[in-house]
N, C-alpha and C positions, 0 to 999 in steps of 0.2 A: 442478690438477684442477678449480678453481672455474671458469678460464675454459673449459675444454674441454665442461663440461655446459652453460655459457652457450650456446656455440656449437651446442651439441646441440639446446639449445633451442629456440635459434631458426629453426634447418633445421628441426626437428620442428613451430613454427610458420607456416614457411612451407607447409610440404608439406600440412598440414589448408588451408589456407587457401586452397592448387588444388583438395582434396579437394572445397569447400564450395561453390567456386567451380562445378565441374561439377556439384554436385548441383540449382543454381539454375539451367542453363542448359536445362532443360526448356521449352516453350513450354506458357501457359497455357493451360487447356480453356474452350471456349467457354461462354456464359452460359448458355444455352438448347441444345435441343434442336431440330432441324431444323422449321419450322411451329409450333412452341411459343414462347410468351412469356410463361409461367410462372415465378413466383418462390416456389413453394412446395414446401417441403423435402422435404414429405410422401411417400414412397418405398415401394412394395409389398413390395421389399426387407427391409424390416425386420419383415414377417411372419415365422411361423417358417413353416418347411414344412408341418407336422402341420395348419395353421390356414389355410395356402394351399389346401392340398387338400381338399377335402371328402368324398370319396368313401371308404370306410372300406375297400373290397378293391383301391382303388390306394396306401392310405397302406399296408397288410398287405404290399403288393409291394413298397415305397422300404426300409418294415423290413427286410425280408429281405435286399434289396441292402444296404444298409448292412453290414448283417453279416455278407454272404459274398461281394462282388463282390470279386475277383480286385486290383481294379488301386488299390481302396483300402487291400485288406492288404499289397501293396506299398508307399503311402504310408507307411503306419503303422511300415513295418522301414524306409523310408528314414529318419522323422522320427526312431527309434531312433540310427541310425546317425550321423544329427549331429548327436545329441544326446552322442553316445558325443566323438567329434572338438570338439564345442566344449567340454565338461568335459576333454577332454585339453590342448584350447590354453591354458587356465588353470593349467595345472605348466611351461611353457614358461619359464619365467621362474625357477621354483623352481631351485636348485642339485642335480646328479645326484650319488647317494650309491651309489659300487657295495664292495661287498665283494670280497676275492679269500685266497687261500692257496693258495701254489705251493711243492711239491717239485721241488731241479733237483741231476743229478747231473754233471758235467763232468771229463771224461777228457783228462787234460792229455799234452801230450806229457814225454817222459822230457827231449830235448833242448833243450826248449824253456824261457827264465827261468823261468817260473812253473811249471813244472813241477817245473826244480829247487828252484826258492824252498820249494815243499810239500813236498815227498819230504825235504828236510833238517828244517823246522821240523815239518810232522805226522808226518812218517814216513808217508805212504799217495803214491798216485800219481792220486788225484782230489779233486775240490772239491765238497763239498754246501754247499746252500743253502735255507734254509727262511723263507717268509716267510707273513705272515698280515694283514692289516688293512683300512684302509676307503680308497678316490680318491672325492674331489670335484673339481666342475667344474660353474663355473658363469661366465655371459655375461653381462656387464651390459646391461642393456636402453636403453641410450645414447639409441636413432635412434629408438623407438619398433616395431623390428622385433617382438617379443613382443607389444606392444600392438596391434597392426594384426594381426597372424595371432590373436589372440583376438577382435580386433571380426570379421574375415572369418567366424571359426568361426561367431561367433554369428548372424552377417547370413544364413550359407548353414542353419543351426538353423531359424531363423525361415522363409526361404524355403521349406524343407520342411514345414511347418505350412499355410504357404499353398497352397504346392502340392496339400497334401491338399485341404483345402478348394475350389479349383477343381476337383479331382475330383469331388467329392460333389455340388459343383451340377449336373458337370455328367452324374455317374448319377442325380438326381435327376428332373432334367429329361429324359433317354435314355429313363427307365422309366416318367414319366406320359407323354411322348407315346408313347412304345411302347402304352403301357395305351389311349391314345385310338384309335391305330392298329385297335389290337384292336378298340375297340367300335364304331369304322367299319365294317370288315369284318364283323361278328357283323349292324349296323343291312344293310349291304348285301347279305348273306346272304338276310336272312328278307325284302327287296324283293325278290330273283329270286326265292324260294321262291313270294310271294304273285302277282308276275308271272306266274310259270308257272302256277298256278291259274286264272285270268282266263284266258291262252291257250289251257289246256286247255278252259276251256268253248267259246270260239268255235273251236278245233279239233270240238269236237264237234258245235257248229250248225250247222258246214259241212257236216263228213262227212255228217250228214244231209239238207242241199240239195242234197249231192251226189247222194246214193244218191237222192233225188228228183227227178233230172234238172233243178233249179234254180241251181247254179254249173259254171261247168266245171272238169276238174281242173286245168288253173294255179288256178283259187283254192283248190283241198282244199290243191294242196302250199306255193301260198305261207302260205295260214294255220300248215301242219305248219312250216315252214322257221322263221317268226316263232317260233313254242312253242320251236323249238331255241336259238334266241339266250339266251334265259329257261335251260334247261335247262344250255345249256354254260356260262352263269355259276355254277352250285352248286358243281360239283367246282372250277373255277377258286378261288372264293372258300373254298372251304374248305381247297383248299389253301394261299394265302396268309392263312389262319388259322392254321395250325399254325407256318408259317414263323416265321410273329411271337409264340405263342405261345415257340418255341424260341429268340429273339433277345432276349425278356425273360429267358428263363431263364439265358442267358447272363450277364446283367446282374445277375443275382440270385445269379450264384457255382453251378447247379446245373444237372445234365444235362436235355438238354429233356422237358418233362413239361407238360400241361395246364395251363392256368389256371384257375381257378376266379376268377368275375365273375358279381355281381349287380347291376350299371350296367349302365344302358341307354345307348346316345349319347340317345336322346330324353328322357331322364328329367334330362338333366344341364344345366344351367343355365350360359351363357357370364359370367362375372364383368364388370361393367361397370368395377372399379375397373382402371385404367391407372395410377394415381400414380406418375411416373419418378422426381419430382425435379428438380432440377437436376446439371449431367455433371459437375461437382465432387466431388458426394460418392460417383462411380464411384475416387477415389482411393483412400477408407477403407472401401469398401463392397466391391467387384470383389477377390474373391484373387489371379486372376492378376497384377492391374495391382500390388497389391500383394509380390508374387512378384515383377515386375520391377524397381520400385522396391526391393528388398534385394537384387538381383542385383547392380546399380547401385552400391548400397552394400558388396559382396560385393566387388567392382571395384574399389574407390576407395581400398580398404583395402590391396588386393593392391600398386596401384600402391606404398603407402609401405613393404610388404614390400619388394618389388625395390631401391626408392632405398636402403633403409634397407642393402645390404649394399654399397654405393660407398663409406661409410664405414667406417675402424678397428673391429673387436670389441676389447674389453676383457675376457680373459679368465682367470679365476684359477682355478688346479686346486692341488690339496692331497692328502697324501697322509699317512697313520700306520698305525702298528702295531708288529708283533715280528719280528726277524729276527735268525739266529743261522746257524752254519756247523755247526752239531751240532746233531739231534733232537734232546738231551737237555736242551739249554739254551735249547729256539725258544722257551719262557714265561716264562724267567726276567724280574724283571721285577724293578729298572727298566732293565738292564743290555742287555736286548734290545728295547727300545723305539727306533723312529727316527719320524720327520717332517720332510717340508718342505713349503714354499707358492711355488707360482711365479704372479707375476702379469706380462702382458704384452699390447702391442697388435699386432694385425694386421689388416694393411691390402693390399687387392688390389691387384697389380701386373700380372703379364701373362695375368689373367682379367679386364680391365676391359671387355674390350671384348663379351665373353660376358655380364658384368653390364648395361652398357650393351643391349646385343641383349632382354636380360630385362624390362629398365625400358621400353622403348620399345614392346614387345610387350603390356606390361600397359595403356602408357596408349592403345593401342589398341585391348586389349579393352574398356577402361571406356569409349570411345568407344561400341565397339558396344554395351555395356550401355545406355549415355543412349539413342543411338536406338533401342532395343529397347524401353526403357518408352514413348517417345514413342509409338511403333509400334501398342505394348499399348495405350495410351490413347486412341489414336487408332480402334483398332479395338474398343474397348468402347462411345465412342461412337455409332459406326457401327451396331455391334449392337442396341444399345437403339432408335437414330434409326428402324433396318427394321424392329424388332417394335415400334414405334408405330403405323409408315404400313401394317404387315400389318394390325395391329389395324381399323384405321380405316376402310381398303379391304374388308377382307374382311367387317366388318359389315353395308355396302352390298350387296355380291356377295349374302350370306346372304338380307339382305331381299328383293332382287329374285329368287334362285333358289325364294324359300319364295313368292313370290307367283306364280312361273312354272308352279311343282309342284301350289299350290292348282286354278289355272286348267285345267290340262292334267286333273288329277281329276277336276274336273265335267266334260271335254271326250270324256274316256273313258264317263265315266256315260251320257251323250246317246248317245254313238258306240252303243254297246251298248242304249241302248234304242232309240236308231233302226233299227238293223242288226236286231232280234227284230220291229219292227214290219215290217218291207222300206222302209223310206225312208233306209236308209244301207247304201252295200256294204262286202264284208269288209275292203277296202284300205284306208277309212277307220278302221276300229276297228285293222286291226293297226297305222296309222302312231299314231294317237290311243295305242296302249298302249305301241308303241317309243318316242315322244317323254316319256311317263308315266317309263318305265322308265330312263331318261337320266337325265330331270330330275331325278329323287328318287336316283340314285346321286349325282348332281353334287353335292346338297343335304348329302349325307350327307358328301363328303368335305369340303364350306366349313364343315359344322359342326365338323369333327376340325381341320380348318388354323383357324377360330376360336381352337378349345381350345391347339391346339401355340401359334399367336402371342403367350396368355398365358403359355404357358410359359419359353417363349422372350425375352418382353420381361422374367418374374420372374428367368431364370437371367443375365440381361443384367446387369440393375441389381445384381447380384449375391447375389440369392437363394438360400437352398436351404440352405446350410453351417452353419446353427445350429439 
């Protein structure tokens, strides 16, 4: 028995030691981040969310998601669920204790030994049988098979925890850029609102050079046609207000209904803190990547599940109680007491090759488990590297589109007092309020892709879940 656990041993040490082996075969993440040559740890990431956000009616909306989006109270019954499965993988190994009592009545033939045998010694012409007691049955955990189906249970526990957590970064981040969305459209609303005002006046200093025999009617209607571009952006935009209000509420777990917001885009201030990091600490920081890495480990386990049934089970079953051939005596006792113990090995024979087919499929999927984390880390990087150079890029964009918009204002101002003096026609003032009108929607949305690019570089580093 000494040497057979030796040898158990050391298959059960070899078999960690491929285990350990592919968990090392990962390739390592680069030092830096693409155009960065930083070595400071310092990470945005490790804000909480409530401190990331400043705005008090987009943290009221993260709240609300939180507590009724749809696909995290599906985490929350999955994290349940393997939470149930790894507390069960922890009896796997306990010994199975079933109780039983059976009544049996058997009608023997008249011609047959034993039927004669009874009819002379009982005088009747059948046989009862009464029994009552406990079967045991238990495996010894030789190969580590037990032991590896409770680390899987626990590695797939854990992956569920992480899973959630890549959720919640990433309804976190869904809901404030949704929230920015929103106050793009709201800032872009009330610019064709104030366009159309402005149009409407030099619609009306036309119509009346009109009616003065001083424009001809091409300029009454192209001035009317311009007011129209202004106008058909209201309903436009208020429609894709509703839209978006309804696309949060989905994210908030509730049927579409209003937002209520007291931010402004213009009131909101873009964070100049960028701190990534270094793409190291997306290993212990990133849920998903971390999700992959216990998949991995979820893999590597299973592999020593499959090897572990190529080898002998060692298995003992046991059996007591009372039994007697007459109800009246099934409790006598000690006289109706019996027990045995059978201990024995077994070992596959012409399902080896079905074992084999199972081991070879496993270490195939821990293959694809490694390159799946590789995968994951590699596209975490990535993610964080684009909401850097969005960051960077779009700051530019903003500066140049805010000094576009400045210029084109006073260009409108001129256009409109030249045009009331007559030293400007109307084609100038409607192109001067069409380029106005461009410029300041353009502004509006570099200022929302500003806001999303933090968001986005926060849910990267792997923000948001605490």
């Amino acid at each position: 028995m000494k040497k057979l656990i030796f040898i158990a041993a050391a298959l059960l040490t070899s078999t960690f030691s491929t285990m350990a082996q592919k968990n090392e075969a990962s390739e390592p993440v680069p030092n830096n981040y693409r155009n960065t040559t930083t070595t400071d740890t310092t990470s945005i990431a490790d804000i909480k969310w409530k401190q990331f956000f400043t705005q008090t009616d987009l943290v009221k909306l993260i709240d609300d998601a939180l507590a009724k989006n749809n696909d995290l109270q599906i985490a929350d019954k999955n994290i349940s669920i393997a939470n149930l499965q790894f507390k069960q993988s922890k009896w796997n190994s306990v010994p199975q204790v079933n109780a039983f009592a059976t009544a049996t009545s058997t009608r023997l033939s008249d011609n047959s030994l034993n039927g004669l045998s009874t009819s002379q010694f009982l005088g009747q012409h059948h046989v009862d049988d009464y029994s009552a007691g406990l079967n045991l049955s238990w495996e010894a955990d030789i190969w580590g098979k037990f032991r590896n189906q409770k680390k899987r249970a626990q590695a797939l526990f854990l992956q569920s925890k992480e899973a959630k957590k890549a959720t919640q970064t990433a309804v976190v981040a869904n809901v404030s850029k949704g929230f920015y969305d929103l106050l793009m459209l709201d800032a872009q609303l009330d610019i064709a609102k104030k366009t159309l005002v402005l149009n409407d006046s030099i619609v009306f200093v036309v119509n009346l050079q009109y009616e003065s025999g001083q424009v001809t009617l091409l300029a009454k209607q192209q001035t009317e046609a311009q007011r129209l571009i202004a106008a058909k952006l209201v309903p436009q935009l208020e429609q894709n207000i509703q839209l978006q209000e309804n696309a949060i509420s989905v994210l908030t777990g509730t049927f579409p209904e209003a937002k209520e917001r007291n931010s402004n885009l213009n009131s909101i201030t873009v964070s100049e803190n960028t701190s990534a990091g270094i793409p190291a600490q997306l290993l212990s920081k990133r849920p998903d990547v971390k999700s992959a890495e216990l998949a991995l480990r979820a893999a590597n386990s299973k592999v020593g599940i499959t090897k572990a049934y190529f080898y002998p089970s060692l298995n003992i079953t046991a059996s007591g109680g009372v039994n007697a051939f007459e109800a009246s005596n099934w409790f006598t006792i000690p006289a109706s007491l019996f027990g045995s113990v059978v201990g024995g090995l077994t070992a596959p024979l012409l399902n080896s090759k079905k074992i084999r087919t199972q081991y070879e499929i496993a270490k195939l999927e821990r293959d694809q488990a490694a390159i799946q984390f590789r995968q994951t880390v590699l596209v975490a990087v990535s993610e964080v590297t684009n909401a850097l150079v969005k960051i960077d890029k779009l700051k530019e964009q903003y500066t140049l589109g805010n000094e576009r918009v400045v210029m084109l204002q006073k260009a409108v101002s001129n256009a409109n007092l030249l045009f009331k003096n007559g030293m400007a026609n109307y084609i100038e003032v409607i192109v001067a309020q069409g380029n106005l009108l461009q410029a300041e929607l353009e502004l509006a949305s570099l200022k929302k892709d500003r806001l999303s690019a933090n968001v986005e570089l926060y849910r990267a580093l792997g923000g948001g879940w605490e």
